[in-house]
ZATI-457574 format. One line per 8 residues: number of its first residue (from 1); their letters; for each residue x, y, z of C-alpha. Coordinates in pm, 1 decimal, always signed. Each point is the difference from the previous one (the first is absolute). Example, Ala and Ser with C-alpha at 12.3 -4.5 7.8 and 13.67 -1.06 7.14 Angstrom:
BEGIN
1) AS) +1230.0 -450.0 +780.0  +137.0 +344.0 -66.0
END
This chain:
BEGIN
1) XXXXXXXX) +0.0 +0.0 +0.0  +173.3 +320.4 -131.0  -165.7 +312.1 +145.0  +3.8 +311.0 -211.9  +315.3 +148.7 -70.5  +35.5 +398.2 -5.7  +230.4 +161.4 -294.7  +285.9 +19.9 +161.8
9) XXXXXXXX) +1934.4 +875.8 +1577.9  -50.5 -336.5 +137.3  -81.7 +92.6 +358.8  +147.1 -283.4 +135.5  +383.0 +85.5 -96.9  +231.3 -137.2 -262.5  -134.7 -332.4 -84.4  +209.2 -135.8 -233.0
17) XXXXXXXX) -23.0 -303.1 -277.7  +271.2 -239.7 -107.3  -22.3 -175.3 -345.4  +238.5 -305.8 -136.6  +90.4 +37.7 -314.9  +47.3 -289.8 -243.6  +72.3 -90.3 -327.6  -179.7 -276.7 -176.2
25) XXXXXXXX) -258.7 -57.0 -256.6  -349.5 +64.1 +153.4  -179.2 +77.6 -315.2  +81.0 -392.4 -94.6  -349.8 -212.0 -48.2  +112.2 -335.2 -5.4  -157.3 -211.8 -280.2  -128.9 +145.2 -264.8
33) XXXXXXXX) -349.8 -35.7 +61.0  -18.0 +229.6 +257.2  +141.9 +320.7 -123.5  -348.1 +63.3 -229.4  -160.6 -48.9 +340.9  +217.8 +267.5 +232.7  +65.5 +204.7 -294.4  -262.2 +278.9 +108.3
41) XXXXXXXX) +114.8 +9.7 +353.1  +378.5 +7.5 -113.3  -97.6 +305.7 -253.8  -182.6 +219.9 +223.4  +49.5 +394.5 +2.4  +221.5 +89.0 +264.8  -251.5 +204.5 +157.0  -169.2 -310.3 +68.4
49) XXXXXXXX) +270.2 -220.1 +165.3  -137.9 -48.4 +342.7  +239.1 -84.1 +307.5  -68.8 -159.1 +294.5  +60.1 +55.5 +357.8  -7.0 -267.9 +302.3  -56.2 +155.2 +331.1  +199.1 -258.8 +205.2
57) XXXXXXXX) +126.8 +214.9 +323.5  -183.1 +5.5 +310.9  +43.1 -161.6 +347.3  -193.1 -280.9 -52.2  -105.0 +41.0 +379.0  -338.4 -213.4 -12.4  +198.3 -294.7 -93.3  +242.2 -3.9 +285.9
65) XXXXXXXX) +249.6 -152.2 +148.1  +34.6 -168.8 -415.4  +89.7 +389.2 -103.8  +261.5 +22.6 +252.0  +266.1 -58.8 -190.9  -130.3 -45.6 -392.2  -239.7 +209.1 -195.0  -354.8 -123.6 -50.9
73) XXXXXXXX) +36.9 +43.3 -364.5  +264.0 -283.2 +35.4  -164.5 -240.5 +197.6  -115.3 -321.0 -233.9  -359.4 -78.2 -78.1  +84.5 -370.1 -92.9  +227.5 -34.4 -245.2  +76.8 +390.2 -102.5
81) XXXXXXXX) +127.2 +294.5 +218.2  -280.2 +259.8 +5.4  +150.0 +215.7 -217.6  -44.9 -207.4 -248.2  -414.2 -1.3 -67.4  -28.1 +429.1 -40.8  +317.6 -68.7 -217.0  -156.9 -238.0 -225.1
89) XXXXXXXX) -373.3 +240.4 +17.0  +232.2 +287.5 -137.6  +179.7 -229.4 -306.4  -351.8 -85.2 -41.6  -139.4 +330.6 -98.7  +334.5 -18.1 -230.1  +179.7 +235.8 +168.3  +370.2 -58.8 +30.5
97) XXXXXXXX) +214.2 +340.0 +170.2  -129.1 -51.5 +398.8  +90.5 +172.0 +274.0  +32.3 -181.0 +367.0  -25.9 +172.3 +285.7  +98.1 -130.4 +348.4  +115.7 +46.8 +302.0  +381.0 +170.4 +0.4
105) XXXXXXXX) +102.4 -288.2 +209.6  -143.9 -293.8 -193.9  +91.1 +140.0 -355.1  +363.6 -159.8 -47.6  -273.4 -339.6 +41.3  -210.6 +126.5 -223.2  +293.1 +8.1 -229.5  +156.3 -335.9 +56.9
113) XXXXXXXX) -310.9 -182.9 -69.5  -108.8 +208.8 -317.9  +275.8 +166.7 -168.4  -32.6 +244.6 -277.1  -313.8 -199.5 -135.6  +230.4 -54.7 -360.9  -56.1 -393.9 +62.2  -338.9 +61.3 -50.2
121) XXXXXXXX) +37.0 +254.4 -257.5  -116.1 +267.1 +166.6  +129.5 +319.3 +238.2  +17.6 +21.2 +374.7  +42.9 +314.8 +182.8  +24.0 +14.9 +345.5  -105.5 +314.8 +221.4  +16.2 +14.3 +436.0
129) XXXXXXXX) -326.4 +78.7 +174.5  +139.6 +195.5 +308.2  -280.3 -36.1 +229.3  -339.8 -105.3 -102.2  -218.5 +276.3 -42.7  -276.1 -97.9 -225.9  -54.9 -182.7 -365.7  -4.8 +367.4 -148.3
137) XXXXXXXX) +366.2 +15.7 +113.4  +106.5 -211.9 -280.0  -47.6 +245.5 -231.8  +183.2 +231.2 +165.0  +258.9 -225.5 +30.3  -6.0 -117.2 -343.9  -70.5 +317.8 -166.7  +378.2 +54.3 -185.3
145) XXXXXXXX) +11.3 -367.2 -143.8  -352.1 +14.0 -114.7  +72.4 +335.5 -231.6  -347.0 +69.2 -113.5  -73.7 -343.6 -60.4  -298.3 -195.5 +92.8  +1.5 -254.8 +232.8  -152.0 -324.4 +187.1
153) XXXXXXXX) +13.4 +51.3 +386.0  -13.6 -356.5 +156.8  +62.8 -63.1 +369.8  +237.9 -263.3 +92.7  -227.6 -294.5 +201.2  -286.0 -8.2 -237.8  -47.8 -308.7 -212.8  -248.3 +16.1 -289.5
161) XXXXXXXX) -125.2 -334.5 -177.0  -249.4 -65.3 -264.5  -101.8 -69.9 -365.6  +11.8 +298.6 -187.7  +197.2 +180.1 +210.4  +258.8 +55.3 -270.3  -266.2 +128.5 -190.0  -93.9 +231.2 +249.8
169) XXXXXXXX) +332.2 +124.0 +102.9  +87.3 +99.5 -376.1  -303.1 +186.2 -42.4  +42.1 +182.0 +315.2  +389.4 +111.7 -97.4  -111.0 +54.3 -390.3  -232.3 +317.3 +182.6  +144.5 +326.2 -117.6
177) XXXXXXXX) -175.4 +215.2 +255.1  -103.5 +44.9 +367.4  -2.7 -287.3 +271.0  -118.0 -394.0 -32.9  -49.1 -189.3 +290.2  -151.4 -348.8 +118.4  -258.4 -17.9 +207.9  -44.0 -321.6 +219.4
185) XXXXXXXX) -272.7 -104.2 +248.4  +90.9 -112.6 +321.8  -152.4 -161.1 +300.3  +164.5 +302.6 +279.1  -1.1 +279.7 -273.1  +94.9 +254.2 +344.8  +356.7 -139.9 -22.9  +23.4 +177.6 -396.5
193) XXXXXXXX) -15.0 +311.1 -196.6  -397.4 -47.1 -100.3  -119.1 +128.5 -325.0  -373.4 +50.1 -19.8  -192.4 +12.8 -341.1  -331.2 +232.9 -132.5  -290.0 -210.5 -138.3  +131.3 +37.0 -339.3
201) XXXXXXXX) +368.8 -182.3 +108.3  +176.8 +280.7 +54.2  +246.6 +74.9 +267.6  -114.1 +295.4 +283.2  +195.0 -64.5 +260.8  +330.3 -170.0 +167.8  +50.6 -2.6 +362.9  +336.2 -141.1 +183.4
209) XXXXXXXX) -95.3 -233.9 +248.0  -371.7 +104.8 +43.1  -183.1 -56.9 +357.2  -295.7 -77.8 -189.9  +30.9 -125.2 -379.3  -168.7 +181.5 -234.5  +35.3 -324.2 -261.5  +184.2 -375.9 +74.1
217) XXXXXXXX) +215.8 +99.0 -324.2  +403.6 +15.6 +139.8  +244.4 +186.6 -264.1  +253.2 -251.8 -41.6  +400.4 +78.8 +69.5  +51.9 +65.9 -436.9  -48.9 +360.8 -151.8  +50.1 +116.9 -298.0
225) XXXXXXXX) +72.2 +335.0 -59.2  +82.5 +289.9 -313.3  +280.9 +242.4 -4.1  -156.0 +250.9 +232.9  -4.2 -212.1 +299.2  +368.6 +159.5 +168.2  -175.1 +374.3 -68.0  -337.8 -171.6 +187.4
233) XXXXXXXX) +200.1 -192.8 +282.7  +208.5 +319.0 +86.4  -318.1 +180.9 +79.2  -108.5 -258.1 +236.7  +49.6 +105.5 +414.2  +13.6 -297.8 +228.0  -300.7 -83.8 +162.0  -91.2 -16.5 +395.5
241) XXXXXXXX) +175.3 -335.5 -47.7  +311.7 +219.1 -143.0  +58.8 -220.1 -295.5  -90.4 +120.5 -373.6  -304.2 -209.5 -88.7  -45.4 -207.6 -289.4  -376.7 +56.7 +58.6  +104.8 +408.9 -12.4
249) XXXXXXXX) +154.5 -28.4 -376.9  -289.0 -236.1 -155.3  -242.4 +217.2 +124.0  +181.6 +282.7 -199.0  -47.8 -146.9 -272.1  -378.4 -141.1 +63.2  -83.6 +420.4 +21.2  +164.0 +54.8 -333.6
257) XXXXXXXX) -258.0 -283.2 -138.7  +351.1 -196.2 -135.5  -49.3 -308.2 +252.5  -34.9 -333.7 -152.3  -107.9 -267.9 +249.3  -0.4 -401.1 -114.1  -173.8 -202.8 +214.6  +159.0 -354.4 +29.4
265) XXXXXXXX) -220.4 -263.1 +53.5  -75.3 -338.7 +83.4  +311.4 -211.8 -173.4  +201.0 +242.5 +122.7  +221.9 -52.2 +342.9  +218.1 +328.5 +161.6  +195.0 -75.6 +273.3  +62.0 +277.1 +295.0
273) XXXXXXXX) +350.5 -200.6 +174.2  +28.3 +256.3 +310.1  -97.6 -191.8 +279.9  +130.8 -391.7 +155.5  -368.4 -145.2 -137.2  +29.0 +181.8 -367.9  +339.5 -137.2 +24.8  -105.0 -362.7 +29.1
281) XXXXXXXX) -316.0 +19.6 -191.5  +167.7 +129.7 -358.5  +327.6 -265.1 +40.4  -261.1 -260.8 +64.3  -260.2 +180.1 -342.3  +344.2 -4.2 -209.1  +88.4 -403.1 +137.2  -362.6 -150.2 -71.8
289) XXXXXXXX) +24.4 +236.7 -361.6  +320.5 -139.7 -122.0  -9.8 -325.8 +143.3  -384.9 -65.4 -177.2  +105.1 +157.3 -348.3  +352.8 -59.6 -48.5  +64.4 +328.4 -103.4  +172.0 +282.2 +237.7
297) XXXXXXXX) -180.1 +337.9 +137.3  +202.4 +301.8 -69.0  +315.5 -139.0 -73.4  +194.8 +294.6 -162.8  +257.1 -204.9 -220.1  -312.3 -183.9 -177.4  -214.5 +313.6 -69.2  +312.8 +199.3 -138.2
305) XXXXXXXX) +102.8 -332.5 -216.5  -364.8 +12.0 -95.1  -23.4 +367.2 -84.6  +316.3 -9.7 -244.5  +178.0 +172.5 +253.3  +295.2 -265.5 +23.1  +22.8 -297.8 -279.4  +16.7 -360.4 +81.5
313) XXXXXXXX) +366.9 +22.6 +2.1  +28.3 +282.4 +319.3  -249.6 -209.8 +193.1  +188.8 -341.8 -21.6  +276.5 +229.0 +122.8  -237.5 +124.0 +288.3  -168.1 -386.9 +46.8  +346.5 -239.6 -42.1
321) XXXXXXXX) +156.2 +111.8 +392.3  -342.8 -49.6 +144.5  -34.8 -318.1 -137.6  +39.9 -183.7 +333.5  -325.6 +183.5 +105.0  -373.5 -19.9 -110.7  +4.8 +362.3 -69.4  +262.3 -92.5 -269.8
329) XXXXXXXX) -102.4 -280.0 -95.4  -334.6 +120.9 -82.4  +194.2 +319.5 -241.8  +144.8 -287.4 -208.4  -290.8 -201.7 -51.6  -154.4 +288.1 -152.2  +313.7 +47.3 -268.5  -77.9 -361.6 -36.3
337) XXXXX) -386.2 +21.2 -63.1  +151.6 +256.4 -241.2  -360.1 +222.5 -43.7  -30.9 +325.0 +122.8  -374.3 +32.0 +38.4
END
């Protein structure tokens, strides 16, 4: 259900990014059968490349004593760090130049684990979140490496799953104007930024953490935003919380009529990781998943192998020193199965 669709100094101190810089062939498609189908996503105006940012910093305090000494964003859910399902949501929605924000102590882990992103054919950046002082901070925080460009927001311990999810992720970053966001509904919707809708479908209003609900619909930890959303989130002031509220810069947007909300529905799961029970609950989703289809949830080496990002060469390379594990031994039965689809 698509609802209608309108036409569409940093005050918190020198917040630097970092970017590796690599040199190998990203533009390669692998077999010749899937250049014709990337081709329009490889030969996009620059003024549409989208980049992506993963807010990974925080204290993680709900989840104590585990975020005592590693980031939540690191923590497995089964067989995958964290980190690894908003990866694979962003190289979804094709986007391949992210940005990864963490903690300034848990960055050189970031690092170790994922590199410069050129094994996957894609970009990593990496920016430190000083102290956490709301979602709106990444923009502030990203606002040099992002250069005018538009950009996917996703937050670090959210998991999406579903069929047609690609589908919806593609459409979302193909927008050229205003805000898209996903709307979810949820059993405790007081826990969420709630987005309430007119009788025609439209949004009207979004509340952080409402006392009393105005609708059951959640707005999921994945924005999508145009080039205006630095200029927006710099005129943001914290709220009586004293962060800068996500719920603050969509409902900028919403008052400009330039808010798209998508409503995912039934056959679609989201996954909110930030407490012990979420915890358990989305390793034990991803086990019963994998283990019933065969196939892997949000493994990042697979999508960017399946997206033309890397060729079938790059992820034997990737595949051949995990071999010893399921993870890797699942990467080369897919070069075996040999399809891409």
């Amino acid at each position: 259900m698509q609802l209608p669709q309108a036409a569409g100094q940093s005050a918190f101190g020198n917040l630097g990014w970092r970017n590796f810089t690599f040199a190998t062939k990203v533009d390669g498609m692998g077999d010749s059968g899937d250049a014709d189908a990337h081709s329009n996503r490889q030969q996009r105006p620059a003024f549409l490349q989208r980049k992506g940012i993963i807010l990974a910093g925080g204290k993680g305090s709900r989840l104590y004593p585990l975020t005592r000494g590693l980031s939540k964003q690191l923590m497995p859910i089964y067989d995958k760090p964290m980190i690894y399902y908003p990866l694979s949501t962003l190289l979804l929605s094709g986007i391949r130049d992210i940005l990864i924000i963490t903690t300034p102590e848990d960055q050189e882990q970031f690092q170790r684990l994922l590199g410069d992103g050129s094994d996957l054919g894609i970009t990593l950046s990496y920016a430190a979140q000083p102290r956490p002082d709301g979602l709106a901070q990444a923009f502030h925080i990203g606002a040099d490496w992002l250069d005018g460009a538009p950009c996917a927001l996703v937050l670090g311990d959210n998991i999406f799953y579903g069929h047609g999810l690609q589908r919806l992720l593609e459409s979302a970053a193909a927008q050229t104007g205003g805000a898209s966001v996903f709307a979810y509904r949820v059993n405790n919707p007081e826990a969420y930024g709630v987005i309430d809708f007119d009788a025609a479908g439209k949004p009207r209003s979004i509340e952080e953490k409402p006392a009393a609900p105005k609708s059951a619909y959640a707005v999921t930890g994945l924005y999508f935003f145009d080039s205006t959303v630095v200029e927006r989130a710099r005129s943001l002031t914290p709220s009586t919380r004293g962060e800068l509220e996500i719920t603050d810069l969509i409902r900028l947007y919403m008052d400009d009529d330039a808010l798209s909300v998508e409503i995912m529905g039934r056959g679609f799961a989201w996954l909110d990781t930030g407490t012990h029970a979420s915890l358990l609950d989305a390793a034990s989703y991803v086990r019963i998943t994998e283990e019933r289809q065969g196939l892997k949830i949000c493994c990042p080496e697979e999508i960017a192998w399946r997206q033309g990002f890397i060729d079938d060469a790059q992820l034997q390379a990737i595949a051949q020193p995990l071999a010893k594990s399921g993870y890797g031994e699942y990467l080369l039965r897919l070069l075996s199965e040999g399809a891409r689809s």
